[in-house]
N, C-alpha and C positions, 0 to 999 in steps of 0.2 A: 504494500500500500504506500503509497507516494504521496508527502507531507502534505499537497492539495487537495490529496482526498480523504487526508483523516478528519476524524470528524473534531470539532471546535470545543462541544463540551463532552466532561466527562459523562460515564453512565451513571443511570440511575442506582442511589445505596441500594444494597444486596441485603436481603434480610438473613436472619440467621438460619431458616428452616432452607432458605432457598439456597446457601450456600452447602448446605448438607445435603438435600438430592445431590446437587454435583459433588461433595467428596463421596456419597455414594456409588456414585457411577463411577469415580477415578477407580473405587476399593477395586470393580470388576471387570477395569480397564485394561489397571494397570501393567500391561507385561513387557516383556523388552530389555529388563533389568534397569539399573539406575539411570546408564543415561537415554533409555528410549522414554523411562520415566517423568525426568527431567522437561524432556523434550518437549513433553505431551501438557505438561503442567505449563510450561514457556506458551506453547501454540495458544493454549485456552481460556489461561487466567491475562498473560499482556497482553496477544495478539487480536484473541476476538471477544473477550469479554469483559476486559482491561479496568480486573482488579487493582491491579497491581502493575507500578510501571518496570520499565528494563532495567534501571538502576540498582530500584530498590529490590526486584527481584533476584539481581545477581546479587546484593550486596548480604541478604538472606540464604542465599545457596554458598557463596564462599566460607560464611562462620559454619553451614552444615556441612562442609567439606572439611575442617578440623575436627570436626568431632568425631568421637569413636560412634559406630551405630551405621543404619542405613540413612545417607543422606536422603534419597527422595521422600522416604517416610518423613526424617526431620525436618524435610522444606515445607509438604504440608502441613503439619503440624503447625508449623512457625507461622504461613501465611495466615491459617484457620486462628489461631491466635489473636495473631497482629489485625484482623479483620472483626475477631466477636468475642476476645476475651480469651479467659482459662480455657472454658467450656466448646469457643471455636477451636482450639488447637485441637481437645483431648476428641473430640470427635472428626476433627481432618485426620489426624494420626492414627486413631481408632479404628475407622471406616475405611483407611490404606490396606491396614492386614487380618480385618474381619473375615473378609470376605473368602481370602487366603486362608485362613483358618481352617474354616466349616467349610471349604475342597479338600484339604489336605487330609481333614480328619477322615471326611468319607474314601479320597482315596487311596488314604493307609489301613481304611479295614478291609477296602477290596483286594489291596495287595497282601494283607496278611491273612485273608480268609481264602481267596480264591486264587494267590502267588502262583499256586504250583497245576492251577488248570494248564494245560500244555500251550494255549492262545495264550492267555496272558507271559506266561514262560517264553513263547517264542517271544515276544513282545519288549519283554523286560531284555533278552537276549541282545537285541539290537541295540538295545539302548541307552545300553553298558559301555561301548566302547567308543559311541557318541560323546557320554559326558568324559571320558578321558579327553577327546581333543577339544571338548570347549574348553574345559581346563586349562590346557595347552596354551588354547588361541588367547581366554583371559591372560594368560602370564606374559605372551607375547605383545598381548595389549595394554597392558600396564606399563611393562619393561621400555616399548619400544617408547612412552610418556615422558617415563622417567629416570631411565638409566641415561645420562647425557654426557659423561664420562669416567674414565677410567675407576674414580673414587666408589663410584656409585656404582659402577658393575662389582668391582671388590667387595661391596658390601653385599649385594645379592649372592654370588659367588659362597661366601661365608656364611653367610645365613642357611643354603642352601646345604653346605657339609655337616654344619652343625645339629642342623635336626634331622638332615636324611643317615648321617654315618656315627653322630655322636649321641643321637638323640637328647638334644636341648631342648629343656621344656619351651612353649612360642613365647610366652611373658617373661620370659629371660631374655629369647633374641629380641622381645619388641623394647627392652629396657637397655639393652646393649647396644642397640642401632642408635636412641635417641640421644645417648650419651655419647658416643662417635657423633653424631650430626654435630651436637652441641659443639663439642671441640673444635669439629672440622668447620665448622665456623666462625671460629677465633682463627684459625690458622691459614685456613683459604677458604672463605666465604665465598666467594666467585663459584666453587664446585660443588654450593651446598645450596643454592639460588633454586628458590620454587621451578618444580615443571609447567607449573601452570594448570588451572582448575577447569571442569566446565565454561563452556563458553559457548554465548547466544549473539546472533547478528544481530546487532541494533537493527530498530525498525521506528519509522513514524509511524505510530497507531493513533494518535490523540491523547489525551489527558488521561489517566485510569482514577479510580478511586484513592487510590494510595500512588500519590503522583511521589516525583522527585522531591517539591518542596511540600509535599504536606509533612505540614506537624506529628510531630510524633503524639499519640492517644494518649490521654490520662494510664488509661491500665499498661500501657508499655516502656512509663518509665522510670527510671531504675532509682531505686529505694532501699536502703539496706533493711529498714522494716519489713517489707515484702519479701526483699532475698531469705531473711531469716526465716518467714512466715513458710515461704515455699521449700525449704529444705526440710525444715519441719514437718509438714506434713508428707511429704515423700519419706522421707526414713521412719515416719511411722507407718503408712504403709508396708513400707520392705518389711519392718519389725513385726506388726503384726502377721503378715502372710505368712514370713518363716516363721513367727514362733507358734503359729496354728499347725502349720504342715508338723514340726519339730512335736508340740504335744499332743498331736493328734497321731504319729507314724513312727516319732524317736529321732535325734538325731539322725543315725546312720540309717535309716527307713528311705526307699528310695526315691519318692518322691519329696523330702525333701533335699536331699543331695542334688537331686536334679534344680532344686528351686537356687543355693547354694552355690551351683557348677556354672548355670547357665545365669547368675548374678556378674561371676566372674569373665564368662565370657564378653556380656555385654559391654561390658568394659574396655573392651582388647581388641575390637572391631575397627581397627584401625586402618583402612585400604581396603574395605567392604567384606564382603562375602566369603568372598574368598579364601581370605586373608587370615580369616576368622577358623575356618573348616579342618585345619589341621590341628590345631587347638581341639576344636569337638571329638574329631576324631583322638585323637591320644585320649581323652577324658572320657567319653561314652562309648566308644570300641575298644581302646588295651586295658582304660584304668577299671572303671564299672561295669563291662560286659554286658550295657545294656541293649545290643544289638549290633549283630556282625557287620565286618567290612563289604559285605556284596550286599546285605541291607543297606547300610550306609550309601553308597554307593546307586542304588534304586533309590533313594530317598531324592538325592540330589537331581536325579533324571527330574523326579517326577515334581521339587520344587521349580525347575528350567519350567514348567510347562504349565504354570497356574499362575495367577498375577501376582502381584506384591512383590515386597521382599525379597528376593533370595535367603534372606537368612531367616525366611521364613521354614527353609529345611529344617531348621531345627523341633518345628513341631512334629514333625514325624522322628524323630529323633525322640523325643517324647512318646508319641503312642506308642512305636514299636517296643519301648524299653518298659512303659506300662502294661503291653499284652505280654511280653514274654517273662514281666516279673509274676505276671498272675495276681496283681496288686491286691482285686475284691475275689479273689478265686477262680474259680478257672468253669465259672458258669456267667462271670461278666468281666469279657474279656477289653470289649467294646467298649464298656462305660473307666476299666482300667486306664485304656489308652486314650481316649477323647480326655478326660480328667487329667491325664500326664501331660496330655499335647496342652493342654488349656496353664496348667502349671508353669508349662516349659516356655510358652509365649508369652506370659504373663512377667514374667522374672527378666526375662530378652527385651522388653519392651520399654520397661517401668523406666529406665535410664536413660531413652531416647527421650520421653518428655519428660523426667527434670530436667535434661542439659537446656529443653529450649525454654520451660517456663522460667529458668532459673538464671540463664545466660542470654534472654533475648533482649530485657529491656538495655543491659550493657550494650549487646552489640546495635541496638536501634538506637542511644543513646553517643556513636561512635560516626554513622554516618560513612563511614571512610572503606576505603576495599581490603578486606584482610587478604593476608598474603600464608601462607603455608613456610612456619618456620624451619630451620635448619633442621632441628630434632626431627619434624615430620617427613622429612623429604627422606633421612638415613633410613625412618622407619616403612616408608613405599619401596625404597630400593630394599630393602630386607623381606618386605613382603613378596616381589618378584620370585626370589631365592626360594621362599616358606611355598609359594604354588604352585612350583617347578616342582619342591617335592611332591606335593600331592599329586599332582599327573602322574608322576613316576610311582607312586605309592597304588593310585588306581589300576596305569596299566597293567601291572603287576598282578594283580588280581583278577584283570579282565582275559590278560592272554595267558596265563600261566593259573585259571582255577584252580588247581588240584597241586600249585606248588611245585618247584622245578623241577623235581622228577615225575610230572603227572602231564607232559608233553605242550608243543604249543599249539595256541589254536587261532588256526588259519582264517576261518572264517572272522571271526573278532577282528584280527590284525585287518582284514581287509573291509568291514565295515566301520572302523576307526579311521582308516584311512581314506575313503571315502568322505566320510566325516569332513576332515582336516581339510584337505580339498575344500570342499564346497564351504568352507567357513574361512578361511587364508585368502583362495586364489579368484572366488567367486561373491564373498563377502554376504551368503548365506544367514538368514535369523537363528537364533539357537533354535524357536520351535519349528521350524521348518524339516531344520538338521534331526532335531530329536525322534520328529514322526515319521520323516524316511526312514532314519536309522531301525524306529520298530518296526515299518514295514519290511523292512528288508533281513532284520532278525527273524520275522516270523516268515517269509518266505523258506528262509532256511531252513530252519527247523520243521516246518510243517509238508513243504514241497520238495525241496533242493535235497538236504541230509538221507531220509527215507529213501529217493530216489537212487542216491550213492552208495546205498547201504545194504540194495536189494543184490 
């Protein structure tokens, strides 16, 4: 749209219900991962419905890009805030992985009730050696962001030894990288210099409700009365959840370790999803046993393919480890894992909106474009390394099931590579990539194998 033809005045206020149909419909939009998310949120709220202008939109997406957690959740959150109060944020951020939720739930009980029907098997088959090269593609797409010199590949490099051949717990390397950043910032800042965040084409759209120079709202500015008041009741939150799960289950009762594990993880979400995964992994597959590496692994597929989050995997990371703890017995298996997964997201969540009701009115109160310090940049180049492992951790599993003397499997190897191709060379969507890949797993299995076999 060309400055002549945007329009003069802004839109009409947005009332609060009206704003929540649309974060309802972003909840079952949403897919893409962060930045198709991003993307979507950019097109709707600046361009044609012009909430919110490009300034102040980016300058809201840069502070969610420091924080640990999934930025496009915490960019809704922030606007739905910044636009209707608490109660706007807690339901933009709410209504992002709702929706997410109650698919994943239902489709972790079809995977754990019905896994082993031969369709769904063929299915799952394919789909396995798909999410090995998006894996891949994320690290090559990170990397290729951020690794901008020799310093910064060293660090991925190492990070990468560290946990694939020494096994370092990942909150060790994310505390190791950010203290190297810190340094190498004192000593060559030049090598320690932002990669650079998201980034939207200015556009002339007209005035938005929340232009460049509108005032910042009574409720968004910063107070240390308020800060106090909102840290308050967020840790009594946490406090109460855990101490209900604790004497309701016992400390070491599984679900609340889960409540406990996945408190720590939200934390440590530092370079998205991904980032995060190998963490899970060590904590809910070696440490807890609460659900295998080729579940894991299916888990992952089947987050690729629902909206929200990605690091909405983790509620199935929950049901699975609910149904197979047998948590209410082993006649509610269903209401085990829906209860786990609800635990599990619940704990994953609670941290994304304190950082924003609790850090927003500072960063509205700042105006200015934050930048990604030294410490964060060591810690992306270290996250490269931390994803690399995981590819190599899945392939591993995908081509070699049954473990190095249990042969390799060719078929995998060459729908994985299939994969890679159409997401590298052809720049392929992940759901595109994931629902060929099951068609072509269950082709094998059900047509191709049988056929070879007669």
């Amino acid at each position: 749209m060309s400055s002549s033809e945007a329009p003069a005045e802004p839109p009409v206020p947005v009332s609060f219900w009206q704003a929540f149909g649309y974060w309802l419909k972003l909840g079952f939009i949403s897919f893409g991962g962060p930045a198709g998310q991003i993307a979507l949120m950019h097109q709707e709220l600046v361009e044609r419905r012009r909430w919110i202008s490009e300034k102040r939109f980016l300058h809201a997406l840069n502070y969610c890009m420091v924080l640990p957690g999934p930025e496009a959740q915490q960019l809704a959150t922030y606007i739905g805030w910044l636009m209707h109060r608490t109660w706007g944020g807690i339901v933009a951020g709410g209504l992002f992985v709702l929706p997410s939720l109650f698919i994943l739930i239902a489709l972790s009980w079809v995977y754990m009730a019905y896994g082993q029907v031969p369709a769904v098997a063929g299915l799952l088959y394919g789909v396995k050696p798909a999410v090995t090269a998006i894996v891949l593609f994320a690290a090559w797409r990170i990397g290729s962001r951020v690794l901008k010199n020799a310093w910064l590949w060293a660090i991925a490099a190492a990070a990468f030894v560290a946990i694939f051949a020494l096994r370092v717990p990942f909150p060790l390397i994310v505390l190791v990288a950010g203290a190297i950043g810190y340094l190498g910032s004192r000593v060559a800042p030049e090598r320690f210099a932002p990669g650079g965040a998201h980034a939207a084409a200015a556009a002339s759209v007209g005035p938005a409700l929340i232009d460049d120079d509108t005032p910042t709202p009574a409720h968004a500015r910063f107070g240390w009365g308020r800060f106090l008041r909102v840290l308050g009741v967020f840790l009594a939150l946490w406090l109460v959840a855990i101490g209900a799960l604790a004497a309701l289950f016992g400390w070491h009762g599984a679900l609340t370790q889960m409540g406990w594990f996945f408190t720590k993880a939200a934390l440590l979400t530092f370079g998205g999803a991904y980032a995060v995964l190998p963490y899970v992994f060590q904590g809910a597959v070696d440490h807890y046993g609460w659900l295998s590496a080729t579940q894991m692994i299916d888990g992952l597929a089947l987050g690729e393919t629902t909206p929200g989050p990605l690091i909405m995997v983790v509620s199935f990371v929950g049901f699975v480890g609910g149904w197979n703890q047998a948590l209410f017995g082993g006649q509610s298996l269903f209401l085990a894992g829906a209860v786990a997964a609800t635990v599990v997201s619940f704990f994953t969540f609670l941290p994304s909106f304190l950082f924003i009701l609790l850090g927003g009115p500072f960063i509205e109160s700042t105006h200015g474009n934050l930048k990604l310090t030294a410490p964060l940049t060591a810690i992306t180049a270290a996250v490269v390394g931390v994803i690399v492992n995981l590819a190599v951790f899945f392939a591993w599993h995908v081509l070699w099931p049954k473990g190095a003397g249990g042969g390799f499997d060719a078929a995998s190897a060459a729908i994985g590579l299939i994969a890679a191709v159409a997401l590298f060379r052809f720049k392929a969507g992940v759901i595109p990539v994931v629902l060929g890949a099951a068609l072509l797993g269950l082709a094998w299995q059900q047509a191709l194998l049988p056929l070879l076999q007669r």
